[in-house]
N, C-alpha and C positions, 0 to 999 in steps of 0.2 A: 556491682551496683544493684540495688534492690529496688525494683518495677512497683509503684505505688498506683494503687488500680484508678481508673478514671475517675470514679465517683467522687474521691478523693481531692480533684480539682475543680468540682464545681461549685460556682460562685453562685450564693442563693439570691443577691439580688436579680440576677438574671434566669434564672429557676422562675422564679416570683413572676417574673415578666412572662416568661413564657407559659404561665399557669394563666396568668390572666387572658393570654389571647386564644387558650384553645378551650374556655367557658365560654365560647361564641359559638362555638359548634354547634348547629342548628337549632340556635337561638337567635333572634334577630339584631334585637339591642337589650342591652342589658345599663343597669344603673351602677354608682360606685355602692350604694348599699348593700345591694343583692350581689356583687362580687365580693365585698366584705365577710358579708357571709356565708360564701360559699366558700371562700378561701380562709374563711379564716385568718384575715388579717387587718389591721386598724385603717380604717378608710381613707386616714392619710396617706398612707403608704401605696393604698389601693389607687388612690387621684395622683398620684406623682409617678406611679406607672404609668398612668392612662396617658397623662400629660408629654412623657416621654415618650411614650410610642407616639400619639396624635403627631408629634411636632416632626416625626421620622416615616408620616402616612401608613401604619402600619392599622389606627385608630384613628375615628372620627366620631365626631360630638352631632347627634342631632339637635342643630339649635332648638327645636321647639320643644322637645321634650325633657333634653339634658341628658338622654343615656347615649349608650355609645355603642359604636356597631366598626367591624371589622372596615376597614379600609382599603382603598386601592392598590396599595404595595404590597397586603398580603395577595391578592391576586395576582398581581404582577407577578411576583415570586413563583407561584401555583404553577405558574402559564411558564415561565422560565427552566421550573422542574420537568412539564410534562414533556417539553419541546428537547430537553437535555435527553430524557429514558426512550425517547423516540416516537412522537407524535405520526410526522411522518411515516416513520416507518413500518409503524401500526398501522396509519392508515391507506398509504400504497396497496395491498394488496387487496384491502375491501373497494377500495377506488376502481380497480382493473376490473374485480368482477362487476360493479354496478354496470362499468361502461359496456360489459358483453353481455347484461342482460336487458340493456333498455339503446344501446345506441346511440348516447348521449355522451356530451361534455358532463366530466363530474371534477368538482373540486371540491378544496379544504380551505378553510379561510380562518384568523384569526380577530380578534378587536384590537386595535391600536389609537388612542388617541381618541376615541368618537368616531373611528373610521372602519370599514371591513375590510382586512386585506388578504388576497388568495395567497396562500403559501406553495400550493401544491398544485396541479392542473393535470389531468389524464385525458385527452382528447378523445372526442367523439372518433369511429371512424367512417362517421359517414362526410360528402363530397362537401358537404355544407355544415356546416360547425361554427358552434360559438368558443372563440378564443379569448381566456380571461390574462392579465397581464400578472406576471406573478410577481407579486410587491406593490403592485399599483392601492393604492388609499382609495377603497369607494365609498360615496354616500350610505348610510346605515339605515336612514330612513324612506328608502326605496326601493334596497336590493333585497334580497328573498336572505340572503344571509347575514345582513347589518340588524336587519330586524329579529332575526331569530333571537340573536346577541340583546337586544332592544327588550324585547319582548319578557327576560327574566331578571330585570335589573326593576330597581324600584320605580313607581310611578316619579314620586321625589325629584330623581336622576334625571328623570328626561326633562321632565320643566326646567330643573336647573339647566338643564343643556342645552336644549332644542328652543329658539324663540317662536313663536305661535304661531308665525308665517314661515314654511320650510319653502325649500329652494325648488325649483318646479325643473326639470327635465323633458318630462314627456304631458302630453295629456292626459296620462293617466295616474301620475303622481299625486300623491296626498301631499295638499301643502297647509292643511291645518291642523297643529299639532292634537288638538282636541281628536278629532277624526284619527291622529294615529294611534293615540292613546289605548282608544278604544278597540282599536283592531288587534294591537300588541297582546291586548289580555285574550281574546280570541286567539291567537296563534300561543302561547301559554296553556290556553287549558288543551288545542289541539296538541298542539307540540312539532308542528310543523307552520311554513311560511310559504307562501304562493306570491310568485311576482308577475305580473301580468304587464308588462311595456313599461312598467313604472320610471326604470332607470334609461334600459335602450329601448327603442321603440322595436317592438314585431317579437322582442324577445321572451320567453318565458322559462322562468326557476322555481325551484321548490327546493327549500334548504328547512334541515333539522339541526338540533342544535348538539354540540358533544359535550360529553361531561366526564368531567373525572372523577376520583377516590373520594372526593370532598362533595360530590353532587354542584361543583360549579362546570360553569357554560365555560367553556376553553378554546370551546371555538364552534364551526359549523361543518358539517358538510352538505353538499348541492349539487341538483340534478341543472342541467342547462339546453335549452335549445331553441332553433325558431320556433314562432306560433306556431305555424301551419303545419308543422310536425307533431308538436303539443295539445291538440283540442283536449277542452275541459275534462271529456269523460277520461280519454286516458292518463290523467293527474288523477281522479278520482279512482281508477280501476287496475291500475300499475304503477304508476309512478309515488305516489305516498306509498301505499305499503312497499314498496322497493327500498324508498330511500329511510323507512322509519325501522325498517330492519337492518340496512346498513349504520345507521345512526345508533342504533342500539348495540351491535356488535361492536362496531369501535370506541366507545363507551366502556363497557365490558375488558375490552381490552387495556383498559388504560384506568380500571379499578372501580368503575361503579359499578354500585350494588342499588337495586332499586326499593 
């Protein structure tokens, strides 16, 4: 029997499909015109792709404008691969060292649903420690790592998501969305997130955000402890560069390039 090479079996409607969804590559939205003529194919053909992917989340339609931008399945997917090659286990080892150089709880967390959820947890070893629940769904728009996640998604996203009044916690939670908006792009251009009792009270985090091959957010990772072990200056003087070096190596490891 004679071995007919792969190329051999592929179906170009699906070729097609899949040209059109990696013209998104660091482009935001794109129209069916300008994929027309990038690909080189009759617009119709180009809108009954789009149509088919949208109806399968793979694409989504900016009502106001009419073009279209990458969708939450492909992310899904991303998240699904990185987690398959070993997030985890990438990031185990950078987790061990944060925690013997600073003392602290460190974790990893993913986004699910609108929520941050810790995957991973290396405990402090000191007598007093913050213990995070692994699997637990936490608010996004309080903890130092929902926000990180928050903070590189479209403004769009969170209006649609978030209603104007958020849900209060502690006295020091931002419960208008307006107020969080503004802060989100602050920690965007920083590139880190400071939580100061927002979620539990006394407690304070500082979460970076991780990225993969594609430069999307995949997840986070976080420094954690009480206040009183926490004062300002040493987040200012140890704890960001700690955790934005750590943030950056497991990044690195898991294919970005900056």
């Amino acid at each position: 029997m004679v071995r007919r090479e792969k190329s051999n079996y592929i179906i170009q409607a699906v070729a097609h499909a899949l040209d059109v969804l990696e013209q998104f590559h660091g482009d935001g939205e794109l129209g069916v015109t300008e994929l027309s003529k990038r690909l080189k194919l009759h617009k119709n053909n180009v809108f009954r792709i789009l149509a088919t992917l949208e109806s399968r989340g793979y694409i989504e339609q900016n009502r106001s404008t009419e073009n279209y931008r990458l969708g939450t399945r492909c992310l899904q997917l991303g998240q699904s691969y990185i987690q398959h090659m070993g997030l985890l286990r990438q990031a185990l080892p950078i987790m061990v060292e944060v925690v013997k150089a600073c003392h602290e709880s460190v974790y990893v967390t993913v986004m699910r649903k609108g929520k941050v959820v810790p995957l991973e947890m290396v405990d402090s070893d000191q007598p007093v420690r913050i213990v995070s629940h692994i699997g637990e769904a936490l608010p996004s728009h309080c903890t130092a790592a929902g926000k990180v996640h928050l903070a590189f998604e479209p403004v769009e996203e969170i209006q649609r998501n978030f209603p104007e009044s958020l849900e209060r916690f502690t006295e020091h939670t931002i419960v208008d969305r307006r107020v969080l908006i503004e802060q989100l792009k602050e920690i965007a251009s920083a590139g880190y997130a400071i939580e100061n009792g927002e979620y539990l009270k006394d407690v304070r985090t500082i979460a970076v955000p991780i990225k993969d091959y594609t430069r999307t957010v995949v997840g986070s990772l976080a420094v954690s402890g009480p206040a009183y072990r926490i004062p300002p200056e040493r987040i200012e003087k140890e704890l960001i560069p700690l955790v934005l070096r750590a943030g950056r190596e497991l990044s690195v490891r898991l294919g970005y390039n900056a």
